[in-house]
LUMDREN-842453 format. One record per residue: residue in three letters; chain; x, y, z of N, C-alpha, C, CB in turn. Coordinates in Angstrom, 1 decimal. Glycine has a CB too. Layout:
- aa_ch_neast_nnorth_nup_caeast_canorth_caup_ceast_cnorth_cup_cbeast_cbnorth_cbup
- ALA_A_X_Y_Z_X_Y_Z_X_Y_Z_X_Y_Z
...
END
This chain:
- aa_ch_neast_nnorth_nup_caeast_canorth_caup_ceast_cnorth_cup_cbeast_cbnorth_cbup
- UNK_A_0.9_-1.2_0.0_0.0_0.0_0.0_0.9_1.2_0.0_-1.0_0.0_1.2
- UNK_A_0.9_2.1_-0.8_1.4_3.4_-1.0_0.9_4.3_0.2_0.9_4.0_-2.3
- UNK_A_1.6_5.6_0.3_1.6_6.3_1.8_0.6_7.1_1.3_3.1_7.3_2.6
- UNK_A_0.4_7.7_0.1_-0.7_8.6_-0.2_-1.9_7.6_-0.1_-0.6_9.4_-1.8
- UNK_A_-2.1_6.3_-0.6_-3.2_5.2_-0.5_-3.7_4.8_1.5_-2.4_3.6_-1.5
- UNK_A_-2.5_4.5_1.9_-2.7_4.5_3.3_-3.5_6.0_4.0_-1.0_4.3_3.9
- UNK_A_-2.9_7.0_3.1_-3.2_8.4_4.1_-4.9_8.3_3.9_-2.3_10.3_3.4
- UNK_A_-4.9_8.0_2.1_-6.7_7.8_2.1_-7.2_6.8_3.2_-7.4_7.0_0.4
- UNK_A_-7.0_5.7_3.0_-8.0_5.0_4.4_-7.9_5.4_5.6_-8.0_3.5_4.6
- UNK_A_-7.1_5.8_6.0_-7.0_6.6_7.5_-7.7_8.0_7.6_-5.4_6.9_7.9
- UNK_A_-7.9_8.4_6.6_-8.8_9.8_6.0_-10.2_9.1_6.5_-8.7_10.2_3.8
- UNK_A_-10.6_8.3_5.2_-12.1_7.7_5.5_-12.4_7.1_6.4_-12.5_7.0_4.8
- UNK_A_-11.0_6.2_7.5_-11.5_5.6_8.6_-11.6_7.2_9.9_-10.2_4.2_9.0
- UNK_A_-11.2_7.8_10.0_-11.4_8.6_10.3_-12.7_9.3_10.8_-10.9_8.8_9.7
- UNK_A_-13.2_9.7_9.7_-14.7_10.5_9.4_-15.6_9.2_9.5_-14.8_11.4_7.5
- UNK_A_-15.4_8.2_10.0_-16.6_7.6_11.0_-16.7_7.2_12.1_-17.1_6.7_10.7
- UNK_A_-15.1_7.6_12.7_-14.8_7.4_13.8_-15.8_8.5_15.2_-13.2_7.6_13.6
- UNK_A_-16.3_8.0_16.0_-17.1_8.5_17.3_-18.7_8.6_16.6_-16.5_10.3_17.9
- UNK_A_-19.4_7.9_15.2_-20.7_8.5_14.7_-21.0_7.2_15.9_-21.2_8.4_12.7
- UNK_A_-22.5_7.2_16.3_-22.9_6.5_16.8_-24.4_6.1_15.9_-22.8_7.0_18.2
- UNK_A_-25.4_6.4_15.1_-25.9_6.3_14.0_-25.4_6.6_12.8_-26.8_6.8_14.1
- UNK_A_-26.5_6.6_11.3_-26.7_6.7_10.3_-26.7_8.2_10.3_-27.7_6.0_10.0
- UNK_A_-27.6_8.8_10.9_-28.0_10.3_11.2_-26.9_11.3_11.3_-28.7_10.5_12.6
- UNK_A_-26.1_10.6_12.3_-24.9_11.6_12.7_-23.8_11.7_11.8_-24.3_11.2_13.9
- UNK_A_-23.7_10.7_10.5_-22.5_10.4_10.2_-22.6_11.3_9.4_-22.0_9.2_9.8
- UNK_A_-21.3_11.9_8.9_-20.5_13.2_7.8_-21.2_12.5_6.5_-18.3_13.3_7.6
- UNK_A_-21.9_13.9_5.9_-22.2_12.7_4.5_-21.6_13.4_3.2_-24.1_12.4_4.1
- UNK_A_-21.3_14.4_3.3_-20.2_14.9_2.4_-19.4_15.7_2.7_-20.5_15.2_1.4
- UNK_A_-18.2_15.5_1.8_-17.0_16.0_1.8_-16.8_18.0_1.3_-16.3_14.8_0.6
- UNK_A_-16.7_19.2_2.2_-16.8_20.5_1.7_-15.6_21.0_1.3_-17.2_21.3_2.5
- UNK_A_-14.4_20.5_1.5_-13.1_20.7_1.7_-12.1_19.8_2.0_-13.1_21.5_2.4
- UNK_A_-10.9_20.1_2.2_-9.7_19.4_2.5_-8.6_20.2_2.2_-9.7_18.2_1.7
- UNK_A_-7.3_20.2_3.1_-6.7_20.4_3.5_-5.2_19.0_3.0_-7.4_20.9_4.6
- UNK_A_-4.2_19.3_2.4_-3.1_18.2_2.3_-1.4_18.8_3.4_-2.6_18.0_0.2
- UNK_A_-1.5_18.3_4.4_-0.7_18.7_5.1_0.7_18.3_4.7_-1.1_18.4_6.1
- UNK_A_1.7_19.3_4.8_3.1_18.7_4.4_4.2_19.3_5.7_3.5_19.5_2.5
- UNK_A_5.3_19.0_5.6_6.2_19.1_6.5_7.1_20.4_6.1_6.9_17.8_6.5
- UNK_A_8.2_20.7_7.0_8.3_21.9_6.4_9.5_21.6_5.2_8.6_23.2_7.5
- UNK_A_10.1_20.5_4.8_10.7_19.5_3.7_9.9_19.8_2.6_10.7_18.0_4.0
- UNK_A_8.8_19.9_2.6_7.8_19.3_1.6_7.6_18.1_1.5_8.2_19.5_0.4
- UNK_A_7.8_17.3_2.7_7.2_15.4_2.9_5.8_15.7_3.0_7.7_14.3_4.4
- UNK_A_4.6_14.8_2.7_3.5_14.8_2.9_3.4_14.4_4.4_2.8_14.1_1.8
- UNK_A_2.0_15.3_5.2_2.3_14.7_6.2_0.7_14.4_7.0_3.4_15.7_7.1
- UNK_A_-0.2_13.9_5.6_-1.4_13.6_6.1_-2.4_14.5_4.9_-1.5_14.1_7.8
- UNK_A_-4.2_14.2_5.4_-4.7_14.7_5.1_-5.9_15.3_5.9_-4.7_14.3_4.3
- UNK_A_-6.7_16.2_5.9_-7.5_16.8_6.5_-9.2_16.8_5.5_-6.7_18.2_6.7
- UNK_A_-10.3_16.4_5.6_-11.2_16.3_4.9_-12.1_17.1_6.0_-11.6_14.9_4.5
- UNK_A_-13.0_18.4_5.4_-13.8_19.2_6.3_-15.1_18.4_5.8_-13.8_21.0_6.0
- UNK_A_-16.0_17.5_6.7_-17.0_17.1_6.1_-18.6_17.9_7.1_-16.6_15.2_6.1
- UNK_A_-19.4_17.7_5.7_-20.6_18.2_5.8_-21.4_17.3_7.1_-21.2_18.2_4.3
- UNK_A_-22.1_17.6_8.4_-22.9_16.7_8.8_-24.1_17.3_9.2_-22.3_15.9_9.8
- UNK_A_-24.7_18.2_8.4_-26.0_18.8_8.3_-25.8_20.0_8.8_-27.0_18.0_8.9
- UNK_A_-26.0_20.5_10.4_-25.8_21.5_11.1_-24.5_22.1_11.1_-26.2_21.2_12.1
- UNK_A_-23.8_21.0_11.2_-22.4_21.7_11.5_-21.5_20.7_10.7_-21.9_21.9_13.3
- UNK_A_-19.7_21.0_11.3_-19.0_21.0_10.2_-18.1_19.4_11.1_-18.1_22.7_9.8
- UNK_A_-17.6_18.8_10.5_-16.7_17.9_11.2_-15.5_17.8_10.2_-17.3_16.6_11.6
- UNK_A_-14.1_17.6_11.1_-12.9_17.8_10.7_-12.5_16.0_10.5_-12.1_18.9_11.9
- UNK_A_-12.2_15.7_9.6_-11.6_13.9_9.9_-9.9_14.4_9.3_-12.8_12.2_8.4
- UNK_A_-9.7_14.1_10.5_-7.7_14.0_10.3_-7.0_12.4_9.9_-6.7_14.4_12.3
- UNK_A_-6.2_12.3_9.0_-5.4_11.5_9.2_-3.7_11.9_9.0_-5.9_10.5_8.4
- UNK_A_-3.0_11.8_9.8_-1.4_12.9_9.8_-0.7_11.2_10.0_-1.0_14.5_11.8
- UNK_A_0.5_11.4_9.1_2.0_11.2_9.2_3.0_11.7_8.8_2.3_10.6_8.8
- UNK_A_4.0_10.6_9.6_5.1_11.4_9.8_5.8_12.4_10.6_5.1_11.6_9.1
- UNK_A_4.7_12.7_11.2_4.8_13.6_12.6_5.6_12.7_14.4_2.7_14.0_12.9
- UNK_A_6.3_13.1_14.8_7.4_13.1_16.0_6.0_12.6_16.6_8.5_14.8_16.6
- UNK_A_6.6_11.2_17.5_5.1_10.7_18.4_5.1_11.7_19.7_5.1_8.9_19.1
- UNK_A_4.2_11.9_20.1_3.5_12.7_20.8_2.7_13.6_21.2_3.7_12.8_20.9
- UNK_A_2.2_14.4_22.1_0.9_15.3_22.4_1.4_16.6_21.4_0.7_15.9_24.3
- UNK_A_0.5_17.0_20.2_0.7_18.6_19.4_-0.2_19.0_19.7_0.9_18.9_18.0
- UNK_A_0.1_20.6_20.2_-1.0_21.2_19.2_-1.6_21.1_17.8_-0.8_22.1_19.1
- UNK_A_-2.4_21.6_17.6_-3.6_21.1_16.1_-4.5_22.6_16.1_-4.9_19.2_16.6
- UNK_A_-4.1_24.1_15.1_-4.5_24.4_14.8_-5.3_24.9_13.5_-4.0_24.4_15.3
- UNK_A_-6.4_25.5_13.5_-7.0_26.6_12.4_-6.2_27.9_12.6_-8.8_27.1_12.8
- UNK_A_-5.4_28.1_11.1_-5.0_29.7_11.3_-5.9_30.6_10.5_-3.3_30.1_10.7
- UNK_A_-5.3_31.8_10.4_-6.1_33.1_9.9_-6.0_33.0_8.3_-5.4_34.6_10.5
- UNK_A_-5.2_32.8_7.4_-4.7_33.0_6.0_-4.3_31.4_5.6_-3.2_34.2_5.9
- UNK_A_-4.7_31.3_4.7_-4.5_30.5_4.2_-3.5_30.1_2.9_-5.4_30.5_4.2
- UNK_A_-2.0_29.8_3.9_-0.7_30.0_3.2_0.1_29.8_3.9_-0.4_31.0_2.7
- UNK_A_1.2_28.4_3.5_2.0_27.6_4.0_3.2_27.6_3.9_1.8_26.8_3.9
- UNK_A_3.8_28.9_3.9_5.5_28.8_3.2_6.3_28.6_4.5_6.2_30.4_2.2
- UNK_A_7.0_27.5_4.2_7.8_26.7_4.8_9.2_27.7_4.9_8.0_25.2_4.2
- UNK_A_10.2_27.8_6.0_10.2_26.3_6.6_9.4_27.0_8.0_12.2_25.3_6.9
- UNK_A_9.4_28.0_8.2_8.1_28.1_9.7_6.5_28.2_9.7_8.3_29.6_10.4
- UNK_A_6.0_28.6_8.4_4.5_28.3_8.1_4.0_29.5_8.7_4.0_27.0_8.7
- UNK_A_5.0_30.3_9.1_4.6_31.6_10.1_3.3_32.5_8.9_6.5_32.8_10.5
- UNK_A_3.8_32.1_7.7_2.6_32.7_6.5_1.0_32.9_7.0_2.6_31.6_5.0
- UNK_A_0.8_31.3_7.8_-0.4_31.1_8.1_-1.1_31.6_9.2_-0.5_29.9_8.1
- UNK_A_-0.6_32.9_9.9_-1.1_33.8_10.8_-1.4_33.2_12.0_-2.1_34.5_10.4
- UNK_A_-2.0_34.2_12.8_-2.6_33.4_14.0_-3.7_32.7_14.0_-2.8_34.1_15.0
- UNK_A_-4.2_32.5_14.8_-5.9_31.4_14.9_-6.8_32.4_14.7_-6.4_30.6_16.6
- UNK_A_-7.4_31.0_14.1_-8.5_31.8_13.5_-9.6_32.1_14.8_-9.2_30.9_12.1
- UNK_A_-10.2_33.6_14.6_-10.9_34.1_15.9_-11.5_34.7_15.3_-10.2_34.7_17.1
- UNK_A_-12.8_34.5_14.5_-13.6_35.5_13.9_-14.3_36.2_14.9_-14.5_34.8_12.9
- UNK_A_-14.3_35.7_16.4_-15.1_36.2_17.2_-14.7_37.2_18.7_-15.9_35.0_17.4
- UNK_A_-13.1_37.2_18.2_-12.3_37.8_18.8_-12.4_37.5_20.0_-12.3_38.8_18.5
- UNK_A_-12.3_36.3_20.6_-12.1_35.4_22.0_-10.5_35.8_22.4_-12.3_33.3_21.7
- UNK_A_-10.6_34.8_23.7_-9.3_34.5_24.2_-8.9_33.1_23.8_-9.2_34.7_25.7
- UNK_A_-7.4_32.4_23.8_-7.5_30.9_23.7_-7.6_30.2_24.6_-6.7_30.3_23.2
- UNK_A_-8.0_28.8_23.9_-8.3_28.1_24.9_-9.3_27.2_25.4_-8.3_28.7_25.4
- UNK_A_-9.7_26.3_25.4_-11.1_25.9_25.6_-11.1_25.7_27.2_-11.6_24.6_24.7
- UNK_A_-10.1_25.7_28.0_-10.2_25.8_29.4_-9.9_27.5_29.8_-9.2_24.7_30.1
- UNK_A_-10.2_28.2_28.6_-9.9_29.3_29.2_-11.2_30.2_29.9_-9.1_30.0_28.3
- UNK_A_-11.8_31.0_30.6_-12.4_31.3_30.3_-13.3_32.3_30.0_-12.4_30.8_30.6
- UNK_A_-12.5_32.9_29.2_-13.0_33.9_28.1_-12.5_33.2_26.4_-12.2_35.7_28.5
- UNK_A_-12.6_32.3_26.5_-12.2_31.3_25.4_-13.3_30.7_24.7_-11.5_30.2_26.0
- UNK_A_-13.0_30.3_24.1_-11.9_29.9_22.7_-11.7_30.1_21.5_-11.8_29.0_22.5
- UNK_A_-10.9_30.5_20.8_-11.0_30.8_19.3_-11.7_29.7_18.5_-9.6_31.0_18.6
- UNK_A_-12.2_29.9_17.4_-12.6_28.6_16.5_-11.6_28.1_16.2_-13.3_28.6_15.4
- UNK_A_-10.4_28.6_16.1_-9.1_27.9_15.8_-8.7_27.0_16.4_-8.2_28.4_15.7
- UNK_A_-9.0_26.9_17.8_-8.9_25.9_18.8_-9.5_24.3_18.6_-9.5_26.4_20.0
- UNK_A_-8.3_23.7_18.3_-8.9_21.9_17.7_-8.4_21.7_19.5_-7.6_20.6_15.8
- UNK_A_-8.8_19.7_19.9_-8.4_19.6_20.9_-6.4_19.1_20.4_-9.7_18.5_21.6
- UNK_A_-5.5_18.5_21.4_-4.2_18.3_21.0_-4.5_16.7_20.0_-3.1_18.1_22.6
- UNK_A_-3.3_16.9_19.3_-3.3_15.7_18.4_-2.5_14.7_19.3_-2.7_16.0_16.9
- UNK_A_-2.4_13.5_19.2_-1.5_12.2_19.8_-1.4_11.0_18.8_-2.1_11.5_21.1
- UNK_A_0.4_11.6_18.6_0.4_10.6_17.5_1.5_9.9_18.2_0.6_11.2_15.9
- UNK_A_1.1_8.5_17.4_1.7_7.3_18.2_3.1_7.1_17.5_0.8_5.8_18.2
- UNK_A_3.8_5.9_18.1_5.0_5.8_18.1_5.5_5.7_16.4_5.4_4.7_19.2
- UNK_A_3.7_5.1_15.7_4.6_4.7_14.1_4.6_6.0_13.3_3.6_3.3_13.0
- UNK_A_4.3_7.9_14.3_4.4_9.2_13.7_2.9_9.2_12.7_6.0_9.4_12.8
- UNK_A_2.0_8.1_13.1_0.9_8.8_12.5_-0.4_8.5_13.8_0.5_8.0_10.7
- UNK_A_-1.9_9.4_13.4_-2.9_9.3_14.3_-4.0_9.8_13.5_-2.6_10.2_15.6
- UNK_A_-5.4_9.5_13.4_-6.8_9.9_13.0_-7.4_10.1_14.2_-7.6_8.8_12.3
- UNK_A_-8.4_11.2_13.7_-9.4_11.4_14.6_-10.5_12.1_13.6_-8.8_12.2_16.0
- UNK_A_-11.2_13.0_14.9_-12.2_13.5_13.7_-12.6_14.8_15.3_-13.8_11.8_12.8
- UNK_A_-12.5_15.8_14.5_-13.1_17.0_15.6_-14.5_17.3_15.0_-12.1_18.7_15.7
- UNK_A_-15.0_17.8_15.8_-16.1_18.4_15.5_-16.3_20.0_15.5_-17.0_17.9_16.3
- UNK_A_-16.4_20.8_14.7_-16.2_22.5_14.9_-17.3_23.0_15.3_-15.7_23.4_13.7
- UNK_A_-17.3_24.3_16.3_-18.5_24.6_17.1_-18.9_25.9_15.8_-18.1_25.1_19.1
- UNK_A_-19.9_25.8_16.3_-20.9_27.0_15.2_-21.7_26.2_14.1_-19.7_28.1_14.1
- UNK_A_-22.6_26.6_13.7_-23.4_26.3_12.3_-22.3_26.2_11.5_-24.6_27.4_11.7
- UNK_A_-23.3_25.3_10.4_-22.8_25.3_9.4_-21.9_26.8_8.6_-23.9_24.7_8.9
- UNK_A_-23.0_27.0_8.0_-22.9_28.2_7.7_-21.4_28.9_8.0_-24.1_28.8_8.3
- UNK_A_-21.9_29.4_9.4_-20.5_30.5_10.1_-19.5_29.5_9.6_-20.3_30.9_12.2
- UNK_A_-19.0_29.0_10.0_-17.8_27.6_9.7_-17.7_28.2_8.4_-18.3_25.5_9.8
- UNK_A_-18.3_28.0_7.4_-17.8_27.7_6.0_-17.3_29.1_5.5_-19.1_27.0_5.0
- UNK_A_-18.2_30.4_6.5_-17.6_31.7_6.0_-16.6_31.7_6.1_-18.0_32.8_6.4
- UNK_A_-16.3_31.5_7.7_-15.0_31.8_8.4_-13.7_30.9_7.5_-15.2_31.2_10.2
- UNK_A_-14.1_29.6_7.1_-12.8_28.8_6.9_-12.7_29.3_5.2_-13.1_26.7_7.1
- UNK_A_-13.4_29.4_4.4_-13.1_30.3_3.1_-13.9_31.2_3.1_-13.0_29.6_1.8
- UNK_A_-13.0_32.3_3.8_-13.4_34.0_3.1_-12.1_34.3_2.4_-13.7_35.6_4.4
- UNK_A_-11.9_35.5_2.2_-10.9_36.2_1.2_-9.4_35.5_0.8_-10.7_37.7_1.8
- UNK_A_-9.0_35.0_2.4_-7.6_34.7_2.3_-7.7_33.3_2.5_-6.7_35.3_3.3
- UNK_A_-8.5_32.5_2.7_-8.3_31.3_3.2_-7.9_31.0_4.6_-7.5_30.9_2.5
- UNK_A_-7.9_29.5_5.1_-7.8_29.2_6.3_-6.5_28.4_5.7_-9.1_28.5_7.2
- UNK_A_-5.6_28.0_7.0_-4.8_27.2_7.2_-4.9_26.2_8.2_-3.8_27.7_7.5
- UNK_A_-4.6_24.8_8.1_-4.5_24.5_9.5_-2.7_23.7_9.6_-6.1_23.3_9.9
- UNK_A_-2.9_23.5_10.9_-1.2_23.8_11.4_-1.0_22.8_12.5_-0.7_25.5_12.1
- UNK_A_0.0_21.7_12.4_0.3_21.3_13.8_1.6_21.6_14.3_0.2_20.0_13.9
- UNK_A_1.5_21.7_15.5_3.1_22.4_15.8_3.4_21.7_17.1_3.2_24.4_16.1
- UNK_A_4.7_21.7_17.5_6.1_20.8_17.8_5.8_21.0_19.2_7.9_21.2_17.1
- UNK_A_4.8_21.3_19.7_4.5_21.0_21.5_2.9_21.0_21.7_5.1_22.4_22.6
- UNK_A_2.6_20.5_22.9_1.0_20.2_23.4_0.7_21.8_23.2_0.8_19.5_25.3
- UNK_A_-0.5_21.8_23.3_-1.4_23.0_23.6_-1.6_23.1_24.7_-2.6_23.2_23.0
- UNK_A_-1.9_24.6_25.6_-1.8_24.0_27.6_-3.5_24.2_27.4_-0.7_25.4_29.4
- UNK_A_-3.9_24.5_26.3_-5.8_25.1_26.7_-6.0_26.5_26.9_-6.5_24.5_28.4
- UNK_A_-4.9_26.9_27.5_-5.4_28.5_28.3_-4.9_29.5_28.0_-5.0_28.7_29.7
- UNK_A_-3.0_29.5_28.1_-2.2_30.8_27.2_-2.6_31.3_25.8_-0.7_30.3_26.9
- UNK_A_-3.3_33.1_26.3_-3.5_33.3_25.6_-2.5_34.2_24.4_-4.3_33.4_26.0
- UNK_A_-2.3_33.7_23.3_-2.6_33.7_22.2_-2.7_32.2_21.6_-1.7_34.5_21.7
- UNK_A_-1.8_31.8_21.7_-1.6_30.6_21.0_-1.3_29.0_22.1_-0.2_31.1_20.1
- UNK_A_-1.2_29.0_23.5_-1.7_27.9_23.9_0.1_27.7_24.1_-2.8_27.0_22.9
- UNK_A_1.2_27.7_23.7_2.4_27.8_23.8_2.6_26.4_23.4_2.8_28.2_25.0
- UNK_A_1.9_26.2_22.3_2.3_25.0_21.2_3.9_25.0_20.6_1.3_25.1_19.9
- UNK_A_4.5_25.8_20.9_5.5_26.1_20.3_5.5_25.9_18.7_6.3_25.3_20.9
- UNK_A_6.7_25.8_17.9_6.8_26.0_16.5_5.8_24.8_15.7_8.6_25.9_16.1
- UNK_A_5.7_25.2_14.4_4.9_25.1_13.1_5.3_23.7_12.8_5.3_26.2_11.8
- UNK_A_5.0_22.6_12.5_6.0_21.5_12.0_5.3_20.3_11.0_6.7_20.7_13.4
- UNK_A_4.4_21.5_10.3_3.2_21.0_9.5_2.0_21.9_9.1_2.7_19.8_10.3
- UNK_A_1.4_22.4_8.2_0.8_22.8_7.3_0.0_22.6_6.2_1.2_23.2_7.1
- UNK_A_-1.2_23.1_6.1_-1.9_22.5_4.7_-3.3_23.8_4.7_-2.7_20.5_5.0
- UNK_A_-3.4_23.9_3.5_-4.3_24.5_3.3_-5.7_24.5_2.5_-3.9_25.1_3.1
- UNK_A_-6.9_25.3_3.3_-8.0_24.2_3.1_-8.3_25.1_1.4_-9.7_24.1_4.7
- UNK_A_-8.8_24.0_1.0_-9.5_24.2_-0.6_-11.1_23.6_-0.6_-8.5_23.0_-1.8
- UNK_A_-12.1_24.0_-1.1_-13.3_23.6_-1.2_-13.6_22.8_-2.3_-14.1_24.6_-1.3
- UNK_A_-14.0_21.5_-1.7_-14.8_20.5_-2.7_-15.6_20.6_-3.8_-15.5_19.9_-2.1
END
């Protein structure tokens, strides 16, 4: 199996991972995101899928250093390596604090931390808060969104950025 073929079924195993019905599951695909390293190695993919009201995020990442990252939404949508610093801060259309234990928190940019295991890859699947709708303004308006994982845990609270430390992965979302 090829790593782009592998990255697909960990993509699609993904986006049914936590449905508990028919009802709940993502039923199409709005976007996606191809995450790369700051090399230019592929380092996963991101699929924004449709589940009626709102939006759900199905991750599949490799090649990423095992352990707790942060896992952000940035502001612009633009990945020039090697810091990715292009891709601004989090996205905060609603001008919060960070954080989801914060509490004047949290940006929408706030995913929970990623944990990737020892073989440097991990799936999951977030769920983004807001309607549909808002989500889809916020993630493509003018500049685009980014999303970003970077080279330490997120603590929940420090605000701006959670003190994820540096960029160490990038992709930017495109519409289906």
């Amino acid at each position: 199996m090829t790593r782009l073929t592998l990255i697909a079924a960990l993509a699609a195993s993904a986006s049914l991972a936590g449905c508990t019905s028919m009802s709940e599951m993502p039923t199409e695909p709005v976007g996606s995101a191809t995450l790369s390293l700051a090399s230019g190695a592929p380092a996963g993919t991101v699929q924004l899928m449709d589940g009626g009201d709102g939006l759900s995020l199905a991750v599949a990442v490799t090649g990423i250093p095992a352990g707790t990252h942060g896992f952000h939404l940035h502001t612009t949508g633009r990945c020039t390596a090697p810091d990715f610093t292009s891709a601004g801060g989090h996205l905060n259309p609603a001008s919060k604090e960070h954080g989801k234990e914060n509490p004047a928190g949290s940006h929408f940019g706030d995913l929970p931390n990623l944990v990737i295991g020892s073989n440097g890859m991990a799936t999951t699947t977030v769920e983004l808060d807001g309607t549909r709708q808002q989500a889809m303004a916020w993630l493509f308006d003018a500049d685009g969104t980014a999303i970003v994982i970077h080279a330490d845990p997120d603590d929940y609270r420090s605000d701006p950025t959670g003190n994820a430390g540096s960029r160490i992965a990038c992709g930017v979302f495109e519409r289906s």
